[in-house]
N, CA, C and O atoms as a printed pandas DataFrame, in Angstrom:
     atom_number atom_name residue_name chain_id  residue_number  x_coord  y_coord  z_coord
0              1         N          UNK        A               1   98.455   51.686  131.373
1              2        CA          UNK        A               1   99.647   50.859  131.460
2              3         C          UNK        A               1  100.575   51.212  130.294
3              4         O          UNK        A               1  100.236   51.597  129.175
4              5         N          UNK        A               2  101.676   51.031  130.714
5              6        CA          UNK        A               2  102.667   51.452  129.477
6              7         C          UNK        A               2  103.120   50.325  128.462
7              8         O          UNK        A               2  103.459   49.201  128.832
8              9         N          UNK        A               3  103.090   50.725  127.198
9             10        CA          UNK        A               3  103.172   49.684  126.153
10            11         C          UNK        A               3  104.380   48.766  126.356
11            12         O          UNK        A               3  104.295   47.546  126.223
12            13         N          UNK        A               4  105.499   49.401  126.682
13            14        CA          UNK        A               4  107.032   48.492  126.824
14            15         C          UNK        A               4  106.721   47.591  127.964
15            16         O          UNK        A               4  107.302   46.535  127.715
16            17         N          UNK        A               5  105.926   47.469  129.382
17            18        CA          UNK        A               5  105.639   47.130  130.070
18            19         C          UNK        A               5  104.411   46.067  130.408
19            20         O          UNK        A               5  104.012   45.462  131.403
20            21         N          UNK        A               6  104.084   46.172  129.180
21            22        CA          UNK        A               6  102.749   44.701  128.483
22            23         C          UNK        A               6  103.648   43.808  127.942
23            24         O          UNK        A               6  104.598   44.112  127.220
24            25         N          UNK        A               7  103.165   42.093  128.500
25            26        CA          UNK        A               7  103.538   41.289  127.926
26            27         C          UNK        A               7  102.519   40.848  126.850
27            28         O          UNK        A               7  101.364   41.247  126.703
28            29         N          UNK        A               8  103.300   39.810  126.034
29            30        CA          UNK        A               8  102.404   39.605  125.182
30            31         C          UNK        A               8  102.802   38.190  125.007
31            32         O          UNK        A               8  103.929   37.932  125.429
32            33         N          UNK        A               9  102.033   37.065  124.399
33            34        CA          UNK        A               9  102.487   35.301  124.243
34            35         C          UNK        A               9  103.044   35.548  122.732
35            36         O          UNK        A               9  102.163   35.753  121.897
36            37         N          UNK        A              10  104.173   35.553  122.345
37            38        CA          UNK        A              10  104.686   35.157  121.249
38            39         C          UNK        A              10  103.888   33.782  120.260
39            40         O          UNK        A              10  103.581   32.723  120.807
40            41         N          UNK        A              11  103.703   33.978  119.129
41            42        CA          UNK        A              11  102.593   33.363  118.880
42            43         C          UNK        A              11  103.089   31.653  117.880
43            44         O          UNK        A              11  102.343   30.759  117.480
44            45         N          UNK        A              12  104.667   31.796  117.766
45            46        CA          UNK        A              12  105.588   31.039  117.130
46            47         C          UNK        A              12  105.630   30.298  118.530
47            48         O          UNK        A              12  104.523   29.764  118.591
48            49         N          UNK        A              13  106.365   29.966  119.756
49            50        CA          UNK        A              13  106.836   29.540  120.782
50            51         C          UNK        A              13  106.058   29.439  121.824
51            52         O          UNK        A              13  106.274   28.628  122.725
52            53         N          UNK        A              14  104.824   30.460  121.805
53            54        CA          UNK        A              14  104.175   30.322  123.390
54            55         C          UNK        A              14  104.673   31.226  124.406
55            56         O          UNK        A              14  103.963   31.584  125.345
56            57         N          UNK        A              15  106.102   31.680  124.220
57            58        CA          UNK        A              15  106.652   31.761  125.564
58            59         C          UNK        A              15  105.770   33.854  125.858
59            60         O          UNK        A              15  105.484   34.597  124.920
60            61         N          UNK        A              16  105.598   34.175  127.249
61            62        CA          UNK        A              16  105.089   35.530  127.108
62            63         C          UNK        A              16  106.204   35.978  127.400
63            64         O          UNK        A              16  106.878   35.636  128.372
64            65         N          UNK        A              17  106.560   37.004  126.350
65            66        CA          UNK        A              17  106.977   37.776  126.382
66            67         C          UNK        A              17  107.466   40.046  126.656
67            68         O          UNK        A              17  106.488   40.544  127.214
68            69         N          UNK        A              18  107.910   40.487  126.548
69            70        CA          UNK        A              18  108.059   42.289  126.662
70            71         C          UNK        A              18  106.941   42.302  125.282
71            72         O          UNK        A              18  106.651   41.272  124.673
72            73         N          UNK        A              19  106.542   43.304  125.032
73            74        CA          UNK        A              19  105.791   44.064  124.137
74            75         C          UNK        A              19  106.989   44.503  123.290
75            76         O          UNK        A              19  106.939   44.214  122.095
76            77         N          UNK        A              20  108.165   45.228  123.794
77            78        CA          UNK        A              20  109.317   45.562  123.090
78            79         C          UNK        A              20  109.969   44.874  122.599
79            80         O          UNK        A              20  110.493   45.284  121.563
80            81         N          UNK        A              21  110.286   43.498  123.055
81            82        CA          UNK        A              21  110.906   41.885  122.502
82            83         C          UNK        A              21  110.587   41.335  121.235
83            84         O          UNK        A              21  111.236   40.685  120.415
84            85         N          UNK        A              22  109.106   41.873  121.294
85            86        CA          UNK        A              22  108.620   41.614  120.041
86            87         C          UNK        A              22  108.873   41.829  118.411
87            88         O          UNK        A              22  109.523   42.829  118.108
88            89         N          UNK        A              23  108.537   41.207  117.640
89            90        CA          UNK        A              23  108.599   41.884  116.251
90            91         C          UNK        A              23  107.686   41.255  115.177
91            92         O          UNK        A              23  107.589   40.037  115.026
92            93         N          UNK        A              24  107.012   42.189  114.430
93            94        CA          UNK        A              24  106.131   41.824  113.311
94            95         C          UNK        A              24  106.468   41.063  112.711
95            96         O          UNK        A              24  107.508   41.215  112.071
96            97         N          UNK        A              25  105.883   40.126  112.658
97            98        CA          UNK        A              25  106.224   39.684  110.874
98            99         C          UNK        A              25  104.723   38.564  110.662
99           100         O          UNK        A              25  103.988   38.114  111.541
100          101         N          UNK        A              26  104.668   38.391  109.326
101          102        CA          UNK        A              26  102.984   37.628  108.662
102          103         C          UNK        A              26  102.136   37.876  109.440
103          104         O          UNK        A              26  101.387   36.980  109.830
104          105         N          UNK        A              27  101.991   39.435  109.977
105          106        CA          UNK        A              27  100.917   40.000  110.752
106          107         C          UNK        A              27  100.935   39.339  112.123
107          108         O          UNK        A              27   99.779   39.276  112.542
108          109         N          UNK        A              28  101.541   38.983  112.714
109          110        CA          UNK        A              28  101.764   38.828  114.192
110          111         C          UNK        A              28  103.028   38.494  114.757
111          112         O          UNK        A              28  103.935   37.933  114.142
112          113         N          UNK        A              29  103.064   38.882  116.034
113          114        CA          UNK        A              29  104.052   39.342  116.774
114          115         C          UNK        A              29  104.801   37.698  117.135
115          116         O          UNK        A              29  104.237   36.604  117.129
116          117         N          UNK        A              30  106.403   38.060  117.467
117          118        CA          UNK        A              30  107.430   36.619  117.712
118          119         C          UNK        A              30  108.249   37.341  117.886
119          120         O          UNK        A              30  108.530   38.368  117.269
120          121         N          UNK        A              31  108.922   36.669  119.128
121          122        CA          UNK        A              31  109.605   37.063  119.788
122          123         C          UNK        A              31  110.841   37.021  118.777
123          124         O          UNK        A              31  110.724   36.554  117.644
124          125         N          UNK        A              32  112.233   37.634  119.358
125          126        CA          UNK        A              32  113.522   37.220  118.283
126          127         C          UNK        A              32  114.402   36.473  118.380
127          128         O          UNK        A              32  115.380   36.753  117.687
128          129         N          UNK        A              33  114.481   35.382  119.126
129          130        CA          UNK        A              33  114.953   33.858  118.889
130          131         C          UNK        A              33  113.854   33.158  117.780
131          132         O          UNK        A              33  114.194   32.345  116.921
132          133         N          UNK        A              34  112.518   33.633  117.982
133          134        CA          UNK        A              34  111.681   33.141  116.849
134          135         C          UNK        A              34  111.975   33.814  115.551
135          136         O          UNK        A              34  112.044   32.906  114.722
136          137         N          UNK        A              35  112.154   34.807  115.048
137          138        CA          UNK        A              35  112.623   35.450  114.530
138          139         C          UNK        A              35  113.926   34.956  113.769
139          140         O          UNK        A              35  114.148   34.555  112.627
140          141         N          UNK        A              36  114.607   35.141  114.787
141          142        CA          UNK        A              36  116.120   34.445  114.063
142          143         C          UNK        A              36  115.907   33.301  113.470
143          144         O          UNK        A              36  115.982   33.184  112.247
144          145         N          UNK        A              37  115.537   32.065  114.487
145          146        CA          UNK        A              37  115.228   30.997  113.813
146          147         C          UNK        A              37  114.487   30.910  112.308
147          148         O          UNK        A              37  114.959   30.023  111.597
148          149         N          UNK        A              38  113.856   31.366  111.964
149          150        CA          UNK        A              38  112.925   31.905  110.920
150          151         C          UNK        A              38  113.445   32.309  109.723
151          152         O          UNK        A              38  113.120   31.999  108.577
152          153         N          UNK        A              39  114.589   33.296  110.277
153          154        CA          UNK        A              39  115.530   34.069  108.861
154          155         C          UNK        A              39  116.827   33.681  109.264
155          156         O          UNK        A              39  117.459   34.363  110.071
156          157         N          UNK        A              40  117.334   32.511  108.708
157          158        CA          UNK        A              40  118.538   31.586  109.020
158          159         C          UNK        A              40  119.438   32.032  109.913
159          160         O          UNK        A              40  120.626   32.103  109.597
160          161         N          UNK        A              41  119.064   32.337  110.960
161          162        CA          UNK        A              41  119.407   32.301  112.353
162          163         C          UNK        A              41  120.588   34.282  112.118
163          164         O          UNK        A              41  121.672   34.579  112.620
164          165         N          UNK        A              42  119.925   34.880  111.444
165          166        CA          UNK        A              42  120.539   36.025  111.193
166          167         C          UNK        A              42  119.969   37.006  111.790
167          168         O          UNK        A              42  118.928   37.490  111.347
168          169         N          UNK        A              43  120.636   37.508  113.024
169          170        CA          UNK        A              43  120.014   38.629  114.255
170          171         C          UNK        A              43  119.389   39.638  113.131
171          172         O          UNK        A              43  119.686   39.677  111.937
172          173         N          UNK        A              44  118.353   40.517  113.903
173          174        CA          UNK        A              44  118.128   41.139  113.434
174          175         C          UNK        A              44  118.807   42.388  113.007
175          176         O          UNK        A              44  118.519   42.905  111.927
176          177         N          UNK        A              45  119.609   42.848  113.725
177          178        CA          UNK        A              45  120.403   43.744  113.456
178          179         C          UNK        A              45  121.393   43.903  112.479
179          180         O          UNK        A              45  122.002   44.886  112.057
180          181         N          UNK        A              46  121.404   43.151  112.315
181          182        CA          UNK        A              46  122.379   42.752  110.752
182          183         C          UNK        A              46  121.458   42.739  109.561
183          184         O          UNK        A              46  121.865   42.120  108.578
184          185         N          UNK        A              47  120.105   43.412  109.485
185          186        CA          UNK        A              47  119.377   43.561  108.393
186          187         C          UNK        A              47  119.572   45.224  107.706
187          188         O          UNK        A              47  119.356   45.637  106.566
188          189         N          UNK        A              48  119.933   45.728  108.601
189          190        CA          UNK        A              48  119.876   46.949  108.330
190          191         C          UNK        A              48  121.535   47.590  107.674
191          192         O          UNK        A              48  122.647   47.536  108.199
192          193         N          UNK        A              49  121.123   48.141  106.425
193          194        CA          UNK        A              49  121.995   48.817  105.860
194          195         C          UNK        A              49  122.489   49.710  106.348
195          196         O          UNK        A              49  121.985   50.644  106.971
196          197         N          UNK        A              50  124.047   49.378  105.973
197          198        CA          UNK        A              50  124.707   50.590  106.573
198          199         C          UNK        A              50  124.609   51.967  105.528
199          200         O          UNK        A              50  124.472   51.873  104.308
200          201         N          UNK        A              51  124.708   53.228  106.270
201          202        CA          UNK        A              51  125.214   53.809  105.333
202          203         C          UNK        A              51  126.529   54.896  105.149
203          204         O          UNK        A              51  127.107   55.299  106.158
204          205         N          UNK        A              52  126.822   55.201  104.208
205          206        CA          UNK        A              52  127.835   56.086  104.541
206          207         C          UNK        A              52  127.769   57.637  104.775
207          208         O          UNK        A              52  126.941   58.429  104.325
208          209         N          UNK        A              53  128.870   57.881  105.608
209          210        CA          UNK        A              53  128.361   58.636  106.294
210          211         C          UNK        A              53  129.165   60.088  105.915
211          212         O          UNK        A              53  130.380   59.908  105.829
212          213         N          UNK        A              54  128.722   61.527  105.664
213          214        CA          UNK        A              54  129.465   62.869  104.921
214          215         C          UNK        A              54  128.209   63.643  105.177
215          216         O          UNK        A              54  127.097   63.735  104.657
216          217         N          UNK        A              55  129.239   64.478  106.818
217          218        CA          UNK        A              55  128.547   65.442  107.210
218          219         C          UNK        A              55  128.766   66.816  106.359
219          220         O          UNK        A              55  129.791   67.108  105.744
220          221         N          UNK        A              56  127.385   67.719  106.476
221          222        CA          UNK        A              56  128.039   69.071  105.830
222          223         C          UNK        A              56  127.201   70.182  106.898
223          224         O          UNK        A              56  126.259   69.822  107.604
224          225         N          UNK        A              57  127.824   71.805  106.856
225          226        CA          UNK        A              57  126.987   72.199  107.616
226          227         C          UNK        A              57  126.444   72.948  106.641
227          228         O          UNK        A              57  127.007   73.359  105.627
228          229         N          UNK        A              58  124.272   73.267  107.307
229          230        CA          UNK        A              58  123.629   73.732  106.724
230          231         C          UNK        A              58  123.123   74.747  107.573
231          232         O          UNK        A              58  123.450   74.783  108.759
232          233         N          UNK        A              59  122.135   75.811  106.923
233          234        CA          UNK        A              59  121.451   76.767  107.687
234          235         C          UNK        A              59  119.810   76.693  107.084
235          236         O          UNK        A              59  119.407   76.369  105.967
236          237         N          UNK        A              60  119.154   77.078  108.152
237          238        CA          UNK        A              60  117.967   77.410  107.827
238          239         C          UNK        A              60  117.430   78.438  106.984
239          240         O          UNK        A              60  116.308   78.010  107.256
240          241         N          UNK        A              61  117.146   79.558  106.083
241          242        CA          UNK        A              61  116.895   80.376  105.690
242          243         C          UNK        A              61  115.339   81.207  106.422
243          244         O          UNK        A              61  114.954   82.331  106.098
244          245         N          UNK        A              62  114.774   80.452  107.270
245          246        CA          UNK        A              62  113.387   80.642  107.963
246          247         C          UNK        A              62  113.793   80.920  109.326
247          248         O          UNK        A              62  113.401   81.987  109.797
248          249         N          UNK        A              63  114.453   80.217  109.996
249          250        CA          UNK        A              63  114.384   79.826  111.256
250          251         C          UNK        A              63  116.205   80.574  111.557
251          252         O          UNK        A              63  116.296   81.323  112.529
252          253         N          UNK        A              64  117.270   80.365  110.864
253          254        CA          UNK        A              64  118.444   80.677  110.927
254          255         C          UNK        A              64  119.102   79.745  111.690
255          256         O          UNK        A              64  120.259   79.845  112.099
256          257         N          UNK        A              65  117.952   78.374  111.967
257          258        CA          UNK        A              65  119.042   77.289  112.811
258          259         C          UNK        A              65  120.280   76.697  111.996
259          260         O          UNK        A              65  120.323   76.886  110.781
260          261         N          UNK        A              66  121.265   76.001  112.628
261          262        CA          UNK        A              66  121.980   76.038  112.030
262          263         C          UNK        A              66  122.616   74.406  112.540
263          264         O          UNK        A              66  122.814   74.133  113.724
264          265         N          UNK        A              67  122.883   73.394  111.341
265          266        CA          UNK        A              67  123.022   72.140  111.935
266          267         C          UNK        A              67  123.713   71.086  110.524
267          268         O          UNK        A              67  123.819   71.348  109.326
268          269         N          UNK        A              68  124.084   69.844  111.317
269          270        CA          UNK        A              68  125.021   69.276  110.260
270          271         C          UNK        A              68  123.813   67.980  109.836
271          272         O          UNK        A              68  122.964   67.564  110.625
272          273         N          UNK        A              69  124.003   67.474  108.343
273          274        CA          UNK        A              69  123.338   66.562  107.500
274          275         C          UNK        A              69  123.940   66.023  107.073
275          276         O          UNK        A              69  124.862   66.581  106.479
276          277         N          UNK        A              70  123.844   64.397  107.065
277          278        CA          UNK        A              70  124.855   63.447  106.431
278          279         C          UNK        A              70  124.213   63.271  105.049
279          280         O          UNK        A              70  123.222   62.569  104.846
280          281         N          UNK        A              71  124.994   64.109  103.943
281          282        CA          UNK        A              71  124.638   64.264  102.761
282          283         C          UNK        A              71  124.126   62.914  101.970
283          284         O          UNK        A              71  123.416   62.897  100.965
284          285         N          UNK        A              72  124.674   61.771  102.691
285          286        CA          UNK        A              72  124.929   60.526  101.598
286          287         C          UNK        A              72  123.434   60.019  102.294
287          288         O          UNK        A              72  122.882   59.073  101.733
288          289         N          UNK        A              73  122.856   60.542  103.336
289          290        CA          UNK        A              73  121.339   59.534  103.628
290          291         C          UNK        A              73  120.595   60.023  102.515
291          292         O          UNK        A              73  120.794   60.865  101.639
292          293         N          UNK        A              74  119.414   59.017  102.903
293          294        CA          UNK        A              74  118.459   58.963  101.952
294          295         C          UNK        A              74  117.411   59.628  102.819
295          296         O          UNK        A              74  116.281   59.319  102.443
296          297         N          UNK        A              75  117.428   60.372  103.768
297          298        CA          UNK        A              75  116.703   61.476  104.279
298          299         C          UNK        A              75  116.294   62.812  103.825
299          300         O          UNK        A              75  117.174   63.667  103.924
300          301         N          UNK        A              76  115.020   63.236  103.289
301          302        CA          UNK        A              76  114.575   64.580  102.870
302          303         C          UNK        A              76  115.553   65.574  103.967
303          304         O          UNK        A              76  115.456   65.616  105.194
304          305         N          UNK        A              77  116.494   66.325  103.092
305          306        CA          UNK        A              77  116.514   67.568  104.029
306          307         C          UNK        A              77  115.876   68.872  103.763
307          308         O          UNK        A              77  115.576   69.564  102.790
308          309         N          UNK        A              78  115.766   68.919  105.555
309          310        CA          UNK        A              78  114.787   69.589  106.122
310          311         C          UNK        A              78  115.631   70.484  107.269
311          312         O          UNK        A              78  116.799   70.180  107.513
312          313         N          UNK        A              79  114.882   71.763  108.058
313          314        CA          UNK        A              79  115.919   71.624  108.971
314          315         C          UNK        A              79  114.744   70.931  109.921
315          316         O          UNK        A              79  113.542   70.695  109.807
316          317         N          UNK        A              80  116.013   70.696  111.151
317          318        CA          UNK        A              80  115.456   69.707  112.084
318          319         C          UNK        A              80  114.716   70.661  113.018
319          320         O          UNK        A              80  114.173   70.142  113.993
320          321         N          UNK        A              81  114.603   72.170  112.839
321          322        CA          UNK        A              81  114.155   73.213  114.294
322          323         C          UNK        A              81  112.411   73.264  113.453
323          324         O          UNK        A              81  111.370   72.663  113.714
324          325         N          UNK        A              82  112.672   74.001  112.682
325          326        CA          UNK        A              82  111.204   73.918  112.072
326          327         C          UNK        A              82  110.648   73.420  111.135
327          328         O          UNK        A              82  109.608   73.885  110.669
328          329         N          UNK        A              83  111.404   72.084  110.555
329          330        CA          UNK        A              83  110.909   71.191  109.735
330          331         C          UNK        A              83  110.700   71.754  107.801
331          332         O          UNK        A              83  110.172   71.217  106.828
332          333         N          UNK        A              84  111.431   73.062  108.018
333          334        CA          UNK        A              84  110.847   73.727  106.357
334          335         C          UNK        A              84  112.002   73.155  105.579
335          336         O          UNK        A              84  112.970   72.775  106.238
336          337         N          UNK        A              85  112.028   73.068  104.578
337          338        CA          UNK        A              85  113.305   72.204  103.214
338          339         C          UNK        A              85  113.525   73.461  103.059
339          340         O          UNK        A              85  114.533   73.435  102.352
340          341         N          UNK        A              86  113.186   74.946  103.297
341          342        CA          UNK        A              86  114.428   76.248  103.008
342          343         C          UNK        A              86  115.740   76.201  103.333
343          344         O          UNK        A              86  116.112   77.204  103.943
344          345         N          UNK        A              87  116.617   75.334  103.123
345          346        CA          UNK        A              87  118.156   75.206  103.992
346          347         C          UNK        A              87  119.363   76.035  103.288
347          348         O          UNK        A              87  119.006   77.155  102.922
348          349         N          UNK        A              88  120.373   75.793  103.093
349          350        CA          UNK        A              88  121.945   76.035  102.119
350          351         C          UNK        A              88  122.426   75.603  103.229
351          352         O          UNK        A              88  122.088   75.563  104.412
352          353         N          UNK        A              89  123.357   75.265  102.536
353          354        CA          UNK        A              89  124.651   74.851  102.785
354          355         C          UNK        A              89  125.692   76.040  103.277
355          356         O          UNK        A              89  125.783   77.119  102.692
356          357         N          UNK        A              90  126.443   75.684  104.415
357          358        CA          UNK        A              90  127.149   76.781  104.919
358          359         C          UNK        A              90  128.580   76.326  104.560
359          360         O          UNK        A              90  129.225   75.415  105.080
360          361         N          UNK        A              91  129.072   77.476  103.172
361          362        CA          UNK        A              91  130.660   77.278  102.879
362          363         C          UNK        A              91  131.364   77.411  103.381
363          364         O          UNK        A              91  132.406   76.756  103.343
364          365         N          UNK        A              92  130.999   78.748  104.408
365          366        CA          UNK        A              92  131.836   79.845  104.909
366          367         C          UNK        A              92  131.656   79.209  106.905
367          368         O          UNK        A              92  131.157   79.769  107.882
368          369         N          UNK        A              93  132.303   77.914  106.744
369          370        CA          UNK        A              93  132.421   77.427  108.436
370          371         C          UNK        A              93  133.636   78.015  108.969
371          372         O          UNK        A              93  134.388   78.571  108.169
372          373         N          UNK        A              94  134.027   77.966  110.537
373          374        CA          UNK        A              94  134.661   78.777  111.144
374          375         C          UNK        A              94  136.092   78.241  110.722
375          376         O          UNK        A              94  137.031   79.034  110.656
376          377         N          UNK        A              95  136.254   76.935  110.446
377          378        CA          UNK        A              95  137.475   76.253  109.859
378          379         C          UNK        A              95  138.159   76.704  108.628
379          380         O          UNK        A              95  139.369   76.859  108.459
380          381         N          UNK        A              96  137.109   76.906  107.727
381          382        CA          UNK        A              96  137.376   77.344  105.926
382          383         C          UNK        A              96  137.950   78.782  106.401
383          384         O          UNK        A              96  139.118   79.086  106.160
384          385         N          UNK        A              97  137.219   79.501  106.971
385          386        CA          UNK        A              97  137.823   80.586  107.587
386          387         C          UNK        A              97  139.150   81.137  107.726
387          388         O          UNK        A              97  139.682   82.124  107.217
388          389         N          UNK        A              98  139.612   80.144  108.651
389          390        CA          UNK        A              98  140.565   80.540  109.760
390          391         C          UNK        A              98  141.455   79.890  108.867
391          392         O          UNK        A              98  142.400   80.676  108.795
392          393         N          UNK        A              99  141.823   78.455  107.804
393          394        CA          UNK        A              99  142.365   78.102  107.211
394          395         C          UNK        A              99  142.710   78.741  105.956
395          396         O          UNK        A              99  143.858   78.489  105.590
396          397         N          UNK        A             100  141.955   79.588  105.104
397          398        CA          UNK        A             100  141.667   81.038  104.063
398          399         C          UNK        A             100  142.801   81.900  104.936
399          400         O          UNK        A             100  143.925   82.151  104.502
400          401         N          UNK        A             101  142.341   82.273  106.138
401          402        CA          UNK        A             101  143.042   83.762  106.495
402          403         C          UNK        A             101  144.639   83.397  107.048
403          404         O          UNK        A             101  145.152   84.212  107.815
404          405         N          UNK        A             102  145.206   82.503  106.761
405          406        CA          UNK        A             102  146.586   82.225  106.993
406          407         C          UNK        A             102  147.573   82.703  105.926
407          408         O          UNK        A             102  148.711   83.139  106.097
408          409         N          UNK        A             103  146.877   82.524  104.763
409          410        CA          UNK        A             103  147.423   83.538  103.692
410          411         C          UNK        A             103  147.604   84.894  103.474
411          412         O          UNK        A             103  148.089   85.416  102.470
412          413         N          UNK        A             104  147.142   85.489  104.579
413          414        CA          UNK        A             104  147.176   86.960  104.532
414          415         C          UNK        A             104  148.115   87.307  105.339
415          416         O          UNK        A             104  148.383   86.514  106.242
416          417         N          UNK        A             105  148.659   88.217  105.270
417          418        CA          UNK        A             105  149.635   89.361  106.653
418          419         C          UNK        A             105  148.666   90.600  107.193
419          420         O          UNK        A             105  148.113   91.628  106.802
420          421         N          UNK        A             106  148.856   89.763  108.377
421          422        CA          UNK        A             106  148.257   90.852  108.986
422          423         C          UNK        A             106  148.529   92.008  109.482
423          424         O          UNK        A             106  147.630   92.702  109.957
């Protein structure tokens, strides 16, 4: 049986609930009207920090994938194809480029 597809009795209210509806907290599961109620009626989604966001592009040095990282997370970078921290930073994007070579006569 599939986990999203198990109910489960919320253990605050009684009521059975999704398996997915659910959420931890003092080691057992409540639903999130229980939840809210609980943490002064403040959805859960509003717990989570935002962050800001400054993409850059990087390359793999292993793999040669090639992909953008929002510098300001608090995420190890890695690349995302084969997981190795060998990366750089790519200066030379097709924009810096093409914006550089306007100064020239061709």
């Amino acid at each position: 049986m599939v986990l999203s597809q198990t109910k489960i009795i919320c253990k605050s209210c009684g009521i059975e609930r999704k398996f997915q509806d659910l959420i931890a907290m003092d080691k057992e599961l409540i639903c999130r009207s229980c939840y809210d109620k609980k943490n002064n009626n403040e959805p859960v989604e509003t717990k989570q920090e935002e962050v800001e966001k400054e993409y850059k592009q990087f390359s793999c040095n292993d793999c040669s994938y090639k992909f953008k990282f929002n510098v300001k997370s608090k995420a190890k970078l890695r690349c995302p194809n084969c997981g190795k921290e060998n990366v750089q930073e790519n200066k030379f994007t097709g924009d810096k480029l093409i914006d550089d070579s306007d100064g020239y006569d061709w």
